[in-house]
Steps between C-alpha positions, in 0.01 A plus 500: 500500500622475102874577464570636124828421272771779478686486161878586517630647198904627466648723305176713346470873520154688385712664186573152402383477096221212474713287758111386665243278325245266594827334535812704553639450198886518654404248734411224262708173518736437203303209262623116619555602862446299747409584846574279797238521760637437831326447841731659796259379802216368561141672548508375865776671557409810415137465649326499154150377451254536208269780462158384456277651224144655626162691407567656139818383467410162464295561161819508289708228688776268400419165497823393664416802753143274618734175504759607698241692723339143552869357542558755785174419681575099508859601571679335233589848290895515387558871459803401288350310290213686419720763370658284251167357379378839462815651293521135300136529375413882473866648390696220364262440177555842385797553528660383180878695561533478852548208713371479847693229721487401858816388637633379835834610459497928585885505248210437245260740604406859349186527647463440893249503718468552912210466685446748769171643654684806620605560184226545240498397134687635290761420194773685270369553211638290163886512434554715882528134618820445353599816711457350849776303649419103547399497898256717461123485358378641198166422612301484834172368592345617786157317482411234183226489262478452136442840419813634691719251304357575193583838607857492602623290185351713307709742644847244434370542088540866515133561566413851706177587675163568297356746698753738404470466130443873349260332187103489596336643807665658791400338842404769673707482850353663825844601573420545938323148490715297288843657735290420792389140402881422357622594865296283637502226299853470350697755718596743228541850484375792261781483268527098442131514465519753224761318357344140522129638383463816435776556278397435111725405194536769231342417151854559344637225765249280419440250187262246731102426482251734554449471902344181652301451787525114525845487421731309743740800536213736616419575935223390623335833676143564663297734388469745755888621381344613250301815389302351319434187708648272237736233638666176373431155631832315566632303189584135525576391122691648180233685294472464118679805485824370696511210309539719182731719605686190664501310133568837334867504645611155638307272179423760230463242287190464719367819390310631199748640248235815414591629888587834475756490717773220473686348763884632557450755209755682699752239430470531107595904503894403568500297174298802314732713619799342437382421108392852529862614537646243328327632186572870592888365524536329160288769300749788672773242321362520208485881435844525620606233262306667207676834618848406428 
């Protein structure tokens, strides 16, 4: 049985003003952060093993998914280290403002991670770390594979899910099926199904990529829950289009200046604004002066 990722997201409200985004753009870490990755048990403990890729899936594998699928067969696989190979050589490089650090010390820790099969996976998502007090996980991993890491940190940089970006096609949900299946699978009801899947971003909420089927942020989904029998095989690297959209905020410098759509453009309407007034301030000075 595949167990999905749930995202958890505070403090956003559906009349919130462009507040989603490929990345959520008030979830973004600060540039120079860095995050300490902490370790709160072990995968033993919480009766974690890797999820092994098969059929279609395997087509677009990881390589580090085959090695550590060969590790776990002759029984030498280190869960724990796997996941720092796999965030030091597919996040790490491009990430030019934003430091990724594991640490053995939790005092140093933003980012923590328990391991429980009961559990799921799931993380906060960006900044919400800082929200949760220090004995408690920001992430969990219920089962391990590259994918599912890839997943969940991209979750910790403020990433949301793909399948509920409003730009390209809509997936066309069998709404009965997809409850049913959801049930079964991950023990959800209609409501956190809707709000995990079905549930798309508004346009106006929005400034990401069109949507992206191989992305690492999208659910894998079979095609009969569908109407139109299309599914999505389950996604076990970043796609060309992650990568952008990673560069575009964390190591613009990374990043075509001819995008259309710069990283923290946000951030420079405070200083227009306040040059704006400033302006409006000293010209109001100067008819009064001229007045008298």
């Amino acid at each position: 049985m595949r167990k999905i990722c749930v995202e958890k997201i505070e403090g956003l409200s559906d009349k919130s003003n462009k507040d989603y985004a490929t990345f959520l753009n008030s979830k973004i870490w600060p540039q120079g952060v860095t995050l300490g990755i902490y370790f709160m048990n072990s995968p033993q403990d919480g009766n974690v093993t890797i999820s092994k890729c098969s059929g279609d899936d395997c087509k677009w594998i990881d390589p580090l998914q085959d090695k550590y699928q060969k590790q776990s067969d002759n029984g030498t696989l280190d869960i724990k280290e796997a996941i720092k190979e796999i965030v030091n050589k597919r996040y790490v490089p491009i990430l030019d403002r934003l430091k990724l650090k594991f640490v053995d010390d939790v005092k140093d820790s933003t980012i923590r991670i328990k391991f429980d099969q009961n559990s799921g996976s799931w993380s906060q998502v960006g900044i919400d770390a800082q929200n949760v007090p220090i004995d408690q996980p920001t992430m969990n991993l219920g089962w391990f594979d590259v994918g599912t890491v890839l997943h969940e940190f991209g979750h910790v940089l403020g990433l949301v899910h793909e399948h509920q970006n409003p730009r390209g096609n809509t997936i066309e949900w069998n709404i009965p099926k997809l409850d049913a299946y959801m049930q079964t699978t991950q023990g959800w009801n209609s409501q956190q199904v809707y709000d995990q899947i079905v549930k798309r971003y508004t346009i106006d909420q929005t400034n990401g990529s069109q949507f992206d089927i191989n992305s690492i942020m999208v659910y894998f989904y079979p095609s009969n829950l569908t109407l139109n029998n299309q599914g999505v095989a389950q996604n076990f690297k970043l796609s060309e289009t992650d990568i952008k959209i990673i560069k575009k905020i964390y190591s613009p410098d990374q990043v075509s200046v001819t995008d259309s759509n710069p990283p923290h453009s946000h951030a420079i309407m405070p200083i227009i604004i306040a040059t704006a007034v400033s302006l409006a301030l000293i010209t109001i000075a100067i008819v009064k002066h001229r007045r008298r």
